[in-house]
PDB file with SEQRES, HELIX, SHEET and CRYST1 records, atoms N, CA, C and O in Angstrom:
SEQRES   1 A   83  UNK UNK UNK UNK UNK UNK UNK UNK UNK UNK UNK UNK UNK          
SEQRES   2 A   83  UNK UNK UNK UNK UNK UNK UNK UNK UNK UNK UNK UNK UNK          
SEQRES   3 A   83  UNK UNK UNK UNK UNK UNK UNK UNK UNK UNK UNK UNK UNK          
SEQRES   4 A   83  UNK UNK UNK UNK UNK UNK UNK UNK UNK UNK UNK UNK UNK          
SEQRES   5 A   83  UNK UNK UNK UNK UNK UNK UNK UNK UNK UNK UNK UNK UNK          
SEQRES   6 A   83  UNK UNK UNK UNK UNK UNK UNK UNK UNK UNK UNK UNK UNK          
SEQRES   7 A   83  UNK UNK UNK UNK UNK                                          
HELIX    1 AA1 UNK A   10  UNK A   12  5                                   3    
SHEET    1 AA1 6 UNK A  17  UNK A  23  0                                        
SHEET    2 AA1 6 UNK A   2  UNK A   8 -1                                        
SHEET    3 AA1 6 UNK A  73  UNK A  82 -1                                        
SHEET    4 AA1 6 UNK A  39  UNK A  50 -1                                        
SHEET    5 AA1 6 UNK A  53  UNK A  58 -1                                        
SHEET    6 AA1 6 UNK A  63  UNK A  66 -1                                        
CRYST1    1.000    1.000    1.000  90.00  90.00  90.00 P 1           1          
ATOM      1  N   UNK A   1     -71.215 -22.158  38.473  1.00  0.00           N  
ATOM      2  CA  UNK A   1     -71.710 -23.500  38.612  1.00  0.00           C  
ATOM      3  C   UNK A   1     -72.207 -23.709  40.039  1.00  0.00           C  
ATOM      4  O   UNK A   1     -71.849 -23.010  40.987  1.00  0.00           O  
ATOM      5  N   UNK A   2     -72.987 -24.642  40.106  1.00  0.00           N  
ATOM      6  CA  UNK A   2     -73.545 -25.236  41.550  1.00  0.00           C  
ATOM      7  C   UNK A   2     -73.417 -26.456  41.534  1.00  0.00           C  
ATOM      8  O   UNK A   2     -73.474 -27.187  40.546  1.00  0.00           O  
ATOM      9  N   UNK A   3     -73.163 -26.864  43.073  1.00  0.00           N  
ATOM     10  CA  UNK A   3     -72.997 -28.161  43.053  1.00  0.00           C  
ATOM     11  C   UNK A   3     -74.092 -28.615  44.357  1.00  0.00           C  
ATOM     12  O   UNK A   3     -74.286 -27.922  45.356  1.00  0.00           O  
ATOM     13  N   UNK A   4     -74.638 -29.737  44.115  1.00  0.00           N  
ATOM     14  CA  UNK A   4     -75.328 -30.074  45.113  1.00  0.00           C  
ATOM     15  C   UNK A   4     -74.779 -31.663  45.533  1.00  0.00           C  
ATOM     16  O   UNK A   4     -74.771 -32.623  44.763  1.00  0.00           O  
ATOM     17  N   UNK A   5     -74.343 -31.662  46.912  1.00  0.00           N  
ATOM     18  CA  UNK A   5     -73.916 -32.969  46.876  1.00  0.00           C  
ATOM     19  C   UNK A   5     -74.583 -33.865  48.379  1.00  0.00           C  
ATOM     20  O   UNK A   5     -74.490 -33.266  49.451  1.00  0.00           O  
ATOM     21  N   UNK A   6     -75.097 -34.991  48.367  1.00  0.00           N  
ATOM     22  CA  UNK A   6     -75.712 -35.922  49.463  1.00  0.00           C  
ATOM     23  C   UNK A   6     -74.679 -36.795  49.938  1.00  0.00           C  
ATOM     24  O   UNK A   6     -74.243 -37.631  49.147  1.00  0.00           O  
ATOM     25  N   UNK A   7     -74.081 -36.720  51.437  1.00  0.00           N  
ATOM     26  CA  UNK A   7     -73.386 -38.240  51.746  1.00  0.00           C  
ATOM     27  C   UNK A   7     -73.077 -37.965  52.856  1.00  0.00           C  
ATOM     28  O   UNK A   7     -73.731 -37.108  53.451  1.00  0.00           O  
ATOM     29  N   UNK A   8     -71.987 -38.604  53.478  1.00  0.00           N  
ATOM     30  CA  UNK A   8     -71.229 -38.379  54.278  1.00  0.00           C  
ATOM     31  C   UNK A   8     -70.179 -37.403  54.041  1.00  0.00           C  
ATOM     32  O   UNK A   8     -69.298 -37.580  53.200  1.00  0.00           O  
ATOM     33  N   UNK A   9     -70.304 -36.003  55.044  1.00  0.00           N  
ATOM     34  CA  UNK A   9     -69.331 -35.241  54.736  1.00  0.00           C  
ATOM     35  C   UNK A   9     -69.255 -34.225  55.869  1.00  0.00           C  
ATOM     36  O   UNK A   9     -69.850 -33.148  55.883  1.00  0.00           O  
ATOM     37  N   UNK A  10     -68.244 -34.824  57.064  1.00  0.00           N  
ATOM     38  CA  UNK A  10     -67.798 -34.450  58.130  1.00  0.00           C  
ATOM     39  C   UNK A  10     -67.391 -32.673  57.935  1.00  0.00           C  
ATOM     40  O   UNK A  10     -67.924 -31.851  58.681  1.00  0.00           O  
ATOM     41  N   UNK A  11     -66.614 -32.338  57.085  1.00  0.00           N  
ATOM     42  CA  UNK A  11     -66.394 -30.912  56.654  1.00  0.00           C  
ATOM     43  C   UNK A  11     -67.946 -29.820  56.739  1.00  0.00           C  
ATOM     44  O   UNK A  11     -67.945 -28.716  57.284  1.00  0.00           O  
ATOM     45  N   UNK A  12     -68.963 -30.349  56.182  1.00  0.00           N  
ATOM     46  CA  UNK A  12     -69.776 -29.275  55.621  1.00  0.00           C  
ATOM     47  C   UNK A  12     -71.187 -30.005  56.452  1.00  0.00           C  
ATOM     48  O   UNK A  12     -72.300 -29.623  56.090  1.00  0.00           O  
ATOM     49  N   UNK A  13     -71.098 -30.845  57.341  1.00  0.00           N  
ATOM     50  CA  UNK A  13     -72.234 -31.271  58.355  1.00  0.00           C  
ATOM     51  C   UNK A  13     -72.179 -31.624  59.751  1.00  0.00           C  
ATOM     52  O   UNK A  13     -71.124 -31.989  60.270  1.00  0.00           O  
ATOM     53  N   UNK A  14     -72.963 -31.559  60.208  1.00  0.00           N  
ATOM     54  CA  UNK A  14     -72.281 -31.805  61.786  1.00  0.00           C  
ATOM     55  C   UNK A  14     -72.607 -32.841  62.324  1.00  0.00           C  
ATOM     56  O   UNK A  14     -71.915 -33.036  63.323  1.00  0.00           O  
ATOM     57  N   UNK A  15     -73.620 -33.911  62.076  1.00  0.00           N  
ATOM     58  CA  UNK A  15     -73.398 -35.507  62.184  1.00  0.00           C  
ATOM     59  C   UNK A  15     -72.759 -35.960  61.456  1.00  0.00           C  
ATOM     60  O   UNK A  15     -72.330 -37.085  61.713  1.00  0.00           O  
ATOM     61  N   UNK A  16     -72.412 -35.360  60.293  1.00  0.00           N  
ATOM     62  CA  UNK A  16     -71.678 -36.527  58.961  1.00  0.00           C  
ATOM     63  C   UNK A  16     -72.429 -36.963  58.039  1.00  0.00           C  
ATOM     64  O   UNK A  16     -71.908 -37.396  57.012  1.00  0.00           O  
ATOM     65  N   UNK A  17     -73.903 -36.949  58.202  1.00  0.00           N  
ATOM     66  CA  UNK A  17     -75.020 -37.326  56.635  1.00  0.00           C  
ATOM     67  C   UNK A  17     -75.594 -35.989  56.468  1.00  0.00           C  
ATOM     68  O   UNK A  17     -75.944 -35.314  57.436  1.00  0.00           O  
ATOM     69  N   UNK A  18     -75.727 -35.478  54.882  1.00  0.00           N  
ATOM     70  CA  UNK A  18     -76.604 -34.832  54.952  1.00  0.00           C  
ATOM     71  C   UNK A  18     -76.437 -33.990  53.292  1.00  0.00           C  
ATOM     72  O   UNK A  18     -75.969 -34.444  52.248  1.00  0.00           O  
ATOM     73  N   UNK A  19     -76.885 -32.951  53.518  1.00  0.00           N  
ATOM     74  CA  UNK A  19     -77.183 -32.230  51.953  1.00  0.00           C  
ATOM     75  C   UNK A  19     -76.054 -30.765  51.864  1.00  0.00           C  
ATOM     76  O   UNK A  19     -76.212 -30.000  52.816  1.00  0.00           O  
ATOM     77  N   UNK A  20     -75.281 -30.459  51.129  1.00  0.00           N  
ATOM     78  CA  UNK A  20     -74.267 -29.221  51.202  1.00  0.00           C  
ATOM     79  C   UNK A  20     -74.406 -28.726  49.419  1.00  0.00           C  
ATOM     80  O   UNK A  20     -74.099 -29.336  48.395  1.00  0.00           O  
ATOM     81  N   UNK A  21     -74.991 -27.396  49.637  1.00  0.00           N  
ATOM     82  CA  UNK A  21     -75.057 -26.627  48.283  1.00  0.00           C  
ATOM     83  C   UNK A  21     -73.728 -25.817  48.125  1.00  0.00           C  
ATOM     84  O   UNK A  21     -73.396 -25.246  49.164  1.00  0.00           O  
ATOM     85  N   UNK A  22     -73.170 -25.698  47.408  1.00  0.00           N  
ATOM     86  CA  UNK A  22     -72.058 -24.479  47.051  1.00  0.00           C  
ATOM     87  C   UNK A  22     -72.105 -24.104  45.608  1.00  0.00           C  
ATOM     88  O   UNK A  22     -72.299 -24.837  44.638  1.00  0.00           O  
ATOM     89  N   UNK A  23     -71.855 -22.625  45.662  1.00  0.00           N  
ATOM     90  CA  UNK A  23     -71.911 -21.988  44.891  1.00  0.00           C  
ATOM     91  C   UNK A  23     -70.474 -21.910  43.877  1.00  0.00           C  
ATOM     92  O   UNK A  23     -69.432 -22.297  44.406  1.00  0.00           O  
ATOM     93  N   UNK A  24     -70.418 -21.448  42.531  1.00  0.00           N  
ATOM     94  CA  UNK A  24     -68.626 -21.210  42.436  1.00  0.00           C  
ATOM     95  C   UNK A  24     -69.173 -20.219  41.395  1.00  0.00           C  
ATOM     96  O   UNK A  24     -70.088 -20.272  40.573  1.00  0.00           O  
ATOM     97  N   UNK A  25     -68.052 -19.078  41.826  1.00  0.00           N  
ATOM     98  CA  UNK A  25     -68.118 -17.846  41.028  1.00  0.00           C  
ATOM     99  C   UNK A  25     -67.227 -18.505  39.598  1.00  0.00           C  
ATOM    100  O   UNK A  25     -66.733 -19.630  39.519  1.00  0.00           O  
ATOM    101  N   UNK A  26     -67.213 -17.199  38.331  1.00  0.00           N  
ATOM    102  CA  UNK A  26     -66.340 -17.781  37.482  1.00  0.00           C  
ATOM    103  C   UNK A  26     -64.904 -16.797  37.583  1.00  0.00           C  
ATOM    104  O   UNK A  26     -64.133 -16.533  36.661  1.00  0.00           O  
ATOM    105  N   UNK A  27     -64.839 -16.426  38.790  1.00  0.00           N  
ATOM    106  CA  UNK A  27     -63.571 -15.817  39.308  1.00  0.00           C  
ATOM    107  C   UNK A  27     -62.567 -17.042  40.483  1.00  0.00           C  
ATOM    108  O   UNK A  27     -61.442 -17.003  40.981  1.00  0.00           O  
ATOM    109  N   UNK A  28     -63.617 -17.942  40.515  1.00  0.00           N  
ATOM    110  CA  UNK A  28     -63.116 -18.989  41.226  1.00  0.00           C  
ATOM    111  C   UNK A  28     -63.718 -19.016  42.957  1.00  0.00           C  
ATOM    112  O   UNK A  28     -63.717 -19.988  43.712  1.00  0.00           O  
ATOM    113  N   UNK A  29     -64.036 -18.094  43.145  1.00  0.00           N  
ATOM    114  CA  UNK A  29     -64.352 -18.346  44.774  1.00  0.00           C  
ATOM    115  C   UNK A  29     -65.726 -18.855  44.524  1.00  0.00           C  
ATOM    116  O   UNK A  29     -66.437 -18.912  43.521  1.00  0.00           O  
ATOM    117  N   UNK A  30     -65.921 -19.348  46.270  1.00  0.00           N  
ATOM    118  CA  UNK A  30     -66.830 -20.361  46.428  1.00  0.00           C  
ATOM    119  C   UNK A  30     -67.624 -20.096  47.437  1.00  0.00           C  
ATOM    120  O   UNK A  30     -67.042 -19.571  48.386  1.00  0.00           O  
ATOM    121  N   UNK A  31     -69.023 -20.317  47.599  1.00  0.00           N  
ATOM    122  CA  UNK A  31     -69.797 -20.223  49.232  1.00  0.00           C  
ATOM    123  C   UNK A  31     -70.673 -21.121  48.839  1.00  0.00           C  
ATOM    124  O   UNK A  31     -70.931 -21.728  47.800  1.00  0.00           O  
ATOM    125  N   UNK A  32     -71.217 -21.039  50.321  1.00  0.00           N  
ATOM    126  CA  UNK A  32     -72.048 -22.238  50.536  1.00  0.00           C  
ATOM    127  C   UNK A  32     -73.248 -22.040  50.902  1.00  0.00           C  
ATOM    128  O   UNK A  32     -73.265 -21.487  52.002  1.00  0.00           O  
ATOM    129  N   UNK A  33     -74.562 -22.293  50.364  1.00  0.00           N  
ATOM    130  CA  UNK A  33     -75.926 -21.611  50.555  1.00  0.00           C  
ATOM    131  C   UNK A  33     -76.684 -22.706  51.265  1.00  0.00           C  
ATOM    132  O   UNK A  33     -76.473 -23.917  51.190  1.00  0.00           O  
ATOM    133  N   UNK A  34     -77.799 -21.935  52.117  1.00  0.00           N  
ATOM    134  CA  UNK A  34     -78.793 -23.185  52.680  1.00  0.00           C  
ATOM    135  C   UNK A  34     -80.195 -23.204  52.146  1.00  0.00           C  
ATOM    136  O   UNK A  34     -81.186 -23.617  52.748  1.00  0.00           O  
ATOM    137  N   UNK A  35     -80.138 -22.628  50.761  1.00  0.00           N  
ATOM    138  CA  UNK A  35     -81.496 -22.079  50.462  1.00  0.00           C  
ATOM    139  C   UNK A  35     -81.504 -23.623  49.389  1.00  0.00           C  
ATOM    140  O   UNK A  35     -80.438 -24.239  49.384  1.00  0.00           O  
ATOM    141  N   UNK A  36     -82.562 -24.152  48.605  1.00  0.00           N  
ATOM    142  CA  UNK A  36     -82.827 -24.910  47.383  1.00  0.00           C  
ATOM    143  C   UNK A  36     -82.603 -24.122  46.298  1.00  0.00           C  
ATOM    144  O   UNK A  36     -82.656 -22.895  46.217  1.00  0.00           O  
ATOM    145  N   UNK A  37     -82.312 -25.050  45.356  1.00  0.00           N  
ATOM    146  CA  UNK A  37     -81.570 -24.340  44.132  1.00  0.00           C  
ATOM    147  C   UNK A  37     -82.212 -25.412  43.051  1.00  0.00           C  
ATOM    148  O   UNK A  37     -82.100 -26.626  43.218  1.00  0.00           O  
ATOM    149  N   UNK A  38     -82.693 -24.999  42.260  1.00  0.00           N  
ATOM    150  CA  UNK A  38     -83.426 -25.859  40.771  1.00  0.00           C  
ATOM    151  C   UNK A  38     -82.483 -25.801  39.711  1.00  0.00           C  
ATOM    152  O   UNK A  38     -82.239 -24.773  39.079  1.00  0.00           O  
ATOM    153  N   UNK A  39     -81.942 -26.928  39.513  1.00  0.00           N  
ATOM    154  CA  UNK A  39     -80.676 -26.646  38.465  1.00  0.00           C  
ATOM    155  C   UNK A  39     -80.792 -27.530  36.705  1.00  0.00           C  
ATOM    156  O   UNK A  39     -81.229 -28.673  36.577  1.00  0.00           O  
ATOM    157  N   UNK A  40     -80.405 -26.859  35.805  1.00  0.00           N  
ATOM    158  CA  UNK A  40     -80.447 -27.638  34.425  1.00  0.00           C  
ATOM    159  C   UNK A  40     -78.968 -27.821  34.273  1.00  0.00           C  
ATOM    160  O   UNK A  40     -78.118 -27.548  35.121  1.00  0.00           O  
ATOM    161  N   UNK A  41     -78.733 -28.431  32.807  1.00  0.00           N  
ATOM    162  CA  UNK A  41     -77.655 -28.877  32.370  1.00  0.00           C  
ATOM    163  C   UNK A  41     -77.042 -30.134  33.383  1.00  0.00           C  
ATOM    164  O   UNK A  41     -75.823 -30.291  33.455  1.00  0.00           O  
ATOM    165  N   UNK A  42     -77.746 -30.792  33.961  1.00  0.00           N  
ATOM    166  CA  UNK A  42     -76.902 -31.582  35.277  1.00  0.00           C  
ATOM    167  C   UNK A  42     -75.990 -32.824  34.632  1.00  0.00           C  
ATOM    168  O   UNK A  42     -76.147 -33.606  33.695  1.00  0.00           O  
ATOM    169  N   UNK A  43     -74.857 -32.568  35.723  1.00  0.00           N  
ATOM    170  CA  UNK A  43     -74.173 -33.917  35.806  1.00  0.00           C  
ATOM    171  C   UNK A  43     -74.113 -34.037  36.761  1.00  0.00           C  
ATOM    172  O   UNK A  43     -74.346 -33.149  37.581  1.00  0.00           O  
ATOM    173  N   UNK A  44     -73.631 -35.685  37.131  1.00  0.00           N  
ATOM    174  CA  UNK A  44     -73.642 -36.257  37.973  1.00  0.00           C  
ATOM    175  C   UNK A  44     -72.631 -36.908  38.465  1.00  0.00           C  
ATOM    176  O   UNK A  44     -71.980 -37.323  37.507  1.00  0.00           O  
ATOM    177  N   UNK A  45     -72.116 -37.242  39.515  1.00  0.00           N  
ATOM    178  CA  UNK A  45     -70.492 -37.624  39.599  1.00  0.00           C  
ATOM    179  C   UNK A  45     -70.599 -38.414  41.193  1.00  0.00           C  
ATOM    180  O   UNK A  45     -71.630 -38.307  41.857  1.00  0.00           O  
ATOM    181  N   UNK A  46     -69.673 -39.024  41.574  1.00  0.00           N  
ATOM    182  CA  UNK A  46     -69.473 -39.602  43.101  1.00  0.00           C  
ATOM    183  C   UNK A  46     -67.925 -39.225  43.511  1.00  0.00           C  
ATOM    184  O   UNK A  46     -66.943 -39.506  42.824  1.00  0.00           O  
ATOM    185  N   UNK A  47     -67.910 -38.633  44.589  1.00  0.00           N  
ATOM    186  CA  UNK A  47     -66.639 -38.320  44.859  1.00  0.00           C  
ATOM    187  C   UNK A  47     -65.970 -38.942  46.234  1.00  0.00           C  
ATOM    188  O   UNK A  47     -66.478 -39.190  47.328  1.00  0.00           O  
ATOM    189  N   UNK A  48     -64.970 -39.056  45.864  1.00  0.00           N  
ATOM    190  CA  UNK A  48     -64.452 -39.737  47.466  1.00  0.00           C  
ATOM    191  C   UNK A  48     -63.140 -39.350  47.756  1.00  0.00           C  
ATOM    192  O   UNK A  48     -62.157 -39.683  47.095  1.00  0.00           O  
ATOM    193  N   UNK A  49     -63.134 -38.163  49.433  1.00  0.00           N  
ATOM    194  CA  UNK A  49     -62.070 -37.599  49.376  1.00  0.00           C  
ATOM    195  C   UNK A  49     -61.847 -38.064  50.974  1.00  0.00           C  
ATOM    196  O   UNK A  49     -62.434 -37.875  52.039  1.00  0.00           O  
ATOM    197  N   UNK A  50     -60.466 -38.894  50.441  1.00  0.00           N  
ATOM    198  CA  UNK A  50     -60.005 -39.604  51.773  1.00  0.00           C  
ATOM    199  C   UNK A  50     -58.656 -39.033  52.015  1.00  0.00           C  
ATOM    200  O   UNK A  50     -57.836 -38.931  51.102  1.00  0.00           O  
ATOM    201  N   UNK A  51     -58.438 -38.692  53.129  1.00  0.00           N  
ATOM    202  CA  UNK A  51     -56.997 -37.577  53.176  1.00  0.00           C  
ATOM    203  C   UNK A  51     -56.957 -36.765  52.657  1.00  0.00           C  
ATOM    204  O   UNK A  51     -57.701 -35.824  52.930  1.00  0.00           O  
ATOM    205  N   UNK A  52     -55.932 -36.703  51.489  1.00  0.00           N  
ATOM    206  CA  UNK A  52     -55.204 -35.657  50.919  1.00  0.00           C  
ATOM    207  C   UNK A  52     -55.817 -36.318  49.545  1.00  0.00           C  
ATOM    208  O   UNK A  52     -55.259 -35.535  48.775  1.00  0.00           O  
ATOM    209  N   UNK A  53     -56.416 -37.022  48.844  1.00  0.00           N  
ATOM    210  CA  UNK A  53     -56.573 -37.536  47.772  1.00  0.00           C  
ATOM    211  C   UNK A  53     -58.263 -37.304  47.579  1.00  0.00           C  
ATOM    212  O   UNK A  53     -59.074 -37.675  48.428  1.00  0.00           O  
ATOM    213  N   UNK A  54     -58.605 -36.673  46.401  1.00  0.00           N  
ATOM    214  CA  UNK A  54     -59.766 -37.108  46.310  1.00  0.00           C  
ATOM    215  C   UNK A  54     -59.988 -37.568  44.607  1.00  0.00           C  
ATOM    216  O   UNK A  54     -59.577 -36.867  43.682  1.00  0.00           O  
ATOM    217  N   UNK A  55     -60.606 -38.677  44.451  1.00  0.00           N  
ATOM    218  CA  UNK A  55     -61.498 -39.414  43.540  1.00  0.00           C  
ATOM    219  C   UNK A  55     -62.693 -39.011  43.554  1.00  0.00           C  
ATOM    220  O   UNK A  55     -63.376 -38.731  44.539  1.00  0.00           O  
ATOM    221  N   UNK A  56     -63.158 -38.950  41.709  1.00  0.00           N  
ATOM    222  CA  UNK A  56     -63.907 -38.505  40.944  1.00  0.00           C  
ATOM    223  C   UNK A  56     -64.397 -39.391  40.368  1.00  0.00           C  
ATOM    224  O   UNK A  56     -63.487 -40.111  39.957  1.00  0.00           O  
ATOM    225  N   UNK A  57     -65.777 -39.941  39.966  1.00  0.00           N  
ATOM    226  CA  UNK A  57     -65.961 -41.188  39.240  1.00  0.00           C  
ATOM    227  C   UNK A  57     -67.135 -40.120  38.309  1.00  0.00           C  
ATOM    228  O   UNK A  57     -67.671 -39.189  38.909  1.00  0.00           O  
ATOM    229  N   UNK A  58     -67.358 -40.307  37.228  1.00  0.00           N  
ATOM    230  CA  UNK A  58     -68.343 -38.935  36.658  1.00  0.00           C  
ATOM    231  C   UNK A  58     -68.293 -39.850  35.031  1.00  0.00           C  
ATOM    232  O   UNK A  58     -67.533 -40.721  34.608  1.00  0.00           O  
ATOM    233  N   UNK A  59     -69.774 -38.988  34.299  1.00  0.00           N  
ATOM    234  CA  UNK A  59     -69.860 -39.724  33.431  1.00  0.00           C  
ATOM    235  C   UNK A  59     -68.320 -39.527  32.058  1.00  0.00           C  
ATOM    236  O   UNK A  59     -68.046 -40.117  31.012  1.00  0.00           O  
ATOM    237  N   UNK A  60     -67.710 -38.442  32.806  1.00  0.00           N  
ATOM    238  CA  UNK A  60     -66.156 -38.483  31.720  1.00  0.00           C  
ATOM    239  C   UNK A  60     -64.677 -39.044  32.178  1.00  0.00           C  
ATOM    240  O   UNK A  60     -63.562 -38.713  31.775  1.00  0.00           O  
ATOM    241  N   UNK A  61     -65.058 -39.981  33.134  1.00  0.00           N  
ATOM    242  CA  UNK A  61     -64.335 -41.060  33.493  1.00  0.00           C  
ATOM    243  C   UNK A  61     -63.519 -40.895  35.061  1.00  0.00           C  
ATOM    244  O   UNK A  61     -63.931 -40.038  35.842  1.00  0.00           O  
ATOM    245  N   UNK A  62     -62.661 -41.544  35.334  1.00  0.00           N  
ATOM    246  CA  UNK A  62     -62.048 -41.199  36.274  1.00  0.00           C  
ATOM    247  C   UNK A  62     -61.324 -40.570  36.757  1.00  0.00           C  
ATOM    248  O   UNK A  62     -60.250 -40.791  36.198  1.00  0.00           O  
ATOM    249  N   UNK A  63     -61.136 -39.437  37.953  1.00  0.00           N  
ATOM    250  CA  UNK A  63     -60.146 -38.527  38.106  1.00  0.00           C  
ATOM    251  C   UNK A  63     -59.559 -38.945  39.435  1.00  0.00           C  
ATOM    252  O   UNK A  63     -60.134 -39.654  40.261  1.00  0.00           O  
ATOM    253  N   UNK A  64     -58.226 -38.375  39.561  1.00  0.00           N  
ATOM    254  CA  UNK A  64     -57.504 -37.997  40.801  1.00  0.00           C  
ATOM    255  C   UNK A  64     -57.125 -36.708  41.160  1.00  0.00           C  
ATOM    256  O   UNK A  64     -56.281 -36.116  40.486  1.00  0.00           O  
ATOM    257  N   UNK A  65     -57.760 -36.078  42.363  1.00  0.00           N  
ATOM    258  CA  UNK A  65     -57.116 -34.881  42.579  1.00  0.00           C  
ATOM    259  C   UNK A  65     -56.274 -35.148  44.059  1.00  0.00           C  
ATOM    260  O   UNK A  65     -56.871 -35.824  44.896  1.00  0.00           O  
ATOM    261  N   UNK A  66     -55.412 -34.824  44.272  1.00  0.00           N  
ATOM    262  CA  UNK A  66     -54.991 -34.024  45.364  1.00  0.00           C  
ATOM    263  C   UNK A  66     -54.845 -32.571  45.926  1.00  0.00           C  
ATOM    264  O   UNK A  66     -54.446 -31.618  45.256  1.00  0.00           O  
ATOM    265  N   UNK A  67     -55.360 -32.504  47.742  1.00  0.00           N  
ATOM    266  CA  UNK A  67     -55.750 -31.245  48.020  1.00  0.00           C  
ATOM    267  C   UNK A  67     -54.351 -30.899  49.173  1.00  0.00           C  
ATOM    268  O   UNK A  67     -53.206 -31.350  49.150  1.00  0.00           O  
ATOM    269  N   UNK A  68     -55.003 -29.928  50.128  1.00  0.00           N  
ATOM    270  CA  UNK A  68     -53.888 -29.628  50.737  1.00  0.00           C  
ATOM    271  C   UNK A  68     -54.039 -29.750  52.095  1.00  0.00           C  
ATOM    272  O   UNK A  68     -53.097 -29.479  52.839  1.00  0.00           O  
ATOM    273  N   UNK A  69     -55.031 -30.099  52.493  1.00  0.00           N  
ATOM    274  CA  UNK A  69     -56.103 -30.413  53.845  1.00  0.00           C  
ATOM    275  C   UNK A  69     -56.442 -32.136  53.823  1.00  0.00           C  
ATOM    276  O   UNK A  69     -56.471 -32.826  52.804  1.00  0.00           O  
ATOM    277  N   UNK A  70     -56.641 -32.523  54.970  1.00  0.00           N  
ATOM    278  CA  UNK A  70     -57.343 -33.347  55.253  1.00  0.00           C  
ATOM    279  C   UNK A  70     -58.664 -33.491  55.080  1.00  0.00           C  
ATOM    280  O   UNK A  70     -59.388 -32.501  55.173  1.00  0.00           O  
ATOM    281  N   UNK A  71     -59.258 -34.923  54.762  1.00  0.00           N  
ATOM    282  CA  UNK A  71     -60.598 -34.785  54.810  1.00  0.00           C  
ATOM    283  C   UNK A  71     -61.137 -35.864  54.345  1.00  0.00           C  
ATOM    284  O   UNK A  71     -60.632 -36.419  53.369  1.00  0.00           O  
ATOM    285  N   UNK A  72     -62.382 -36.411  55.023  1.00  0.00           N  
ATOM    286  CA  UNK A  72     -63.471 -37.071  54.856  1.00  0.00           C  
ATOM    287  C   UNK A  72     -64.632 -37.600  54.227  1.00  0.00           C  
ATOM    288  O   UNK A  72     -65.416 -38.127  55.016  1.00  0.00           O  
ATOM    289  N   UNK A  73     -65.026 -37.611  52.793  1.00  0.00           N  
ATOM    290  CA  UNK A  73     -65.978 -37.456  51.848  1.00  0.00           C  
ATOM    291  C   UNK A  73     -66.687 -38.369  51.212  1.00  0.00           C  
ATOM    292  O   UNK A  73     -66.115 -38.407  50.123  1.00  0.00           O  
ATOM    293  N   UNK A  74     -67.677 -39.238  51.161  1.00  0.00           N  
ATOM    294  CA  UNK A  74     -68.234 -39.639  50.124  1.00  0.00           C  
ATOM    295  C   UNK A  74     -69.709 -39.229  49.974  1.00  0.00           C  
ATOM    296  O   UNK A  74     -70.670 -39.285  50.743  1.00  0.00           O  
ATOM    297  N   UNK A  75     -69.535 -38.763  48.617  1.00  0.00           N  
ATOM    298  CA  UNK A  75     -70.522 -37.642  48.322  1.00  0.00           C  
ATOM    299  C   UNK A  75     -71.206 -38.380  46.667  1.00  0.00           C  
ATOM    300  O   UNK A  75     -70.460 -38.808  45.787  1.00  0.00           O  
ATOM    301  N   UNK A  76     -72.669 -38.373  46.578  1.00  0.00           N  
ATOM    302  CA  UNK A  76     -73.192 -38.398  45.396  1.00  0.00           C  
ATOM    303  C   UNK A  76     -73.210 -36.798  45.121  1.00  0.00           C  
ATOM    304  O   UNK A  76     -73.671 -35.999  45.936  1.00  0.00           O  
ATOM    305  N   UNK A  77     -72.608 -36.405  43.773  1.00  0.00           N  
ATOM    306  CA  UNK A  77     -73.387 -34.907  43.747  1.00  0.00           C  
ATOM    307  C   UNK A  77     -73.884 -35.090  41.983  1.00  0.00           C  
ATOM    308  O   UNK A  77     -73.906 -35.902  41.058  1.00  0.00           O  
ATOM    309  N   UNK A  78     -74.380 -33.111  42.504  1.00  0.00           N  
ATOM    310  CA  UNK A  78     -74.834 -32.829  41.246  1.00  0.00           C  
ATOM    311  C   UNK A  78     -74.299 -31.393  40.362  1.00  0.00           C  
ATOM    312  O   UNK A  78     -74.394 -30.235  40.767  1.00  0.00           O  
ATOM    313  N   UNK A  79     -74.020 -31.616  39.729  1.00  0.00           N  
ATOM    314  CA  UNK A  79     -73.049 -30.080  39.210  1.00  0.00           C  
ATOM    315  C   UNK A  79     -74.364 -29.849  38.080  1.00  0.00           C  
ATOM    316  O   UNK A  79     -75.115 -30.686  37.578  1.00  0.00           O  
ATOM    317  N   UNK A  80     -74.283 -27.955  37.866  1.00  0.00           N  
ATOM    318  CA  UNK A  80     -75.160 -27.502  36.706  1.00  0.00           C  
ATOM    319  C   UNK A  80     -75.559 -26.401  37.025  1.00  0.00           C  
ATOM    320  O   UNK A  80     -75.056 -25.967  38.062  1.00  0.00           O  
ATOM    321  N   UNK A  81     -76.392 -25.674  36.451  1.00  0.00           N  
ATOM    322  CA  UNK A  81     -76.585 -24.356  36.217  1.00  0.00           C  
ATOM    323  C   UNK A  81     -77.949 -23.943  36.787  1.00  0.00           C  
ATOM    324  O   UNK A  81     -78.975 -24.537  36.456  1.00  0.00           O  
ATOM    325  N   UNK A  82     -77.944 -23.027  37.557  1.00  0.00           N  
ATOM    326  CA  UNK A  82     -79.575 -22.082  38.255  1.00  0.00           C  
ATOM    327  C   UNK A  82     -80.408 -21.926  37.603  1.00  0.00           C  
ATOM    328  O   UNK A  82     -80.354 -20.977  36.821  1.00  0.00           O  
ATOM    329  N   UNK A  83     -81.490 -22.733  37.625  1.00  0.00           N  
ATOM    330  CA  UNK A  83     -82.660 -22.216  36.369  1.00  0.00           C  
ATOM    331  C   UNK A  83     -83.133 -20.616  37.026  1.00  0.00           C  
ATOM    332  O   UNK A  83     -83.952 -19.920  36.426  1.00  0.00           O  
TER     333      UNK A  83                                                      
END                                                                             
């Protein structure tokens, strides 16, 4: 899967606005590309990861995750597949 996500996100930018692609294997690991990526199947979701908590708002309702790090996030993204 790929995710493409726009917002504020102190972790993966160095003013805090901007655009962060990552990749996810289906072994689970993850990187992060600076190239454009054309994607189908999309969803769409808003995430907001404040502390240790992050919220999911997506068209299959609401989630809560907790992580193990600190952190900063509000992100429009886009999840889906590499044409």
């Amino acid at each position: 899967m790929i995710f493409v996500e726009y917002g504020l996100d102190f972790d993966n930018n160095r003013f805090g606005f901007g655009k962060s692609i990552e990749i996810e294997n289906k072994d689970g690991t993850e990187y992060r590309v600076k190239k454009s990526v054309k994607l189908k199947n999309k969803r769409y979701y808003f995430r907001f990861w404040i502390f240790k908590k992050v919220f999911v708002i997506s068209r299959n309702g609401f989630e809560i995750k907790s992580k193990n790090r600190n952190n900063l996030k509000v992100v429009f993204g886009i999840e889906g597949e590499e044409i």
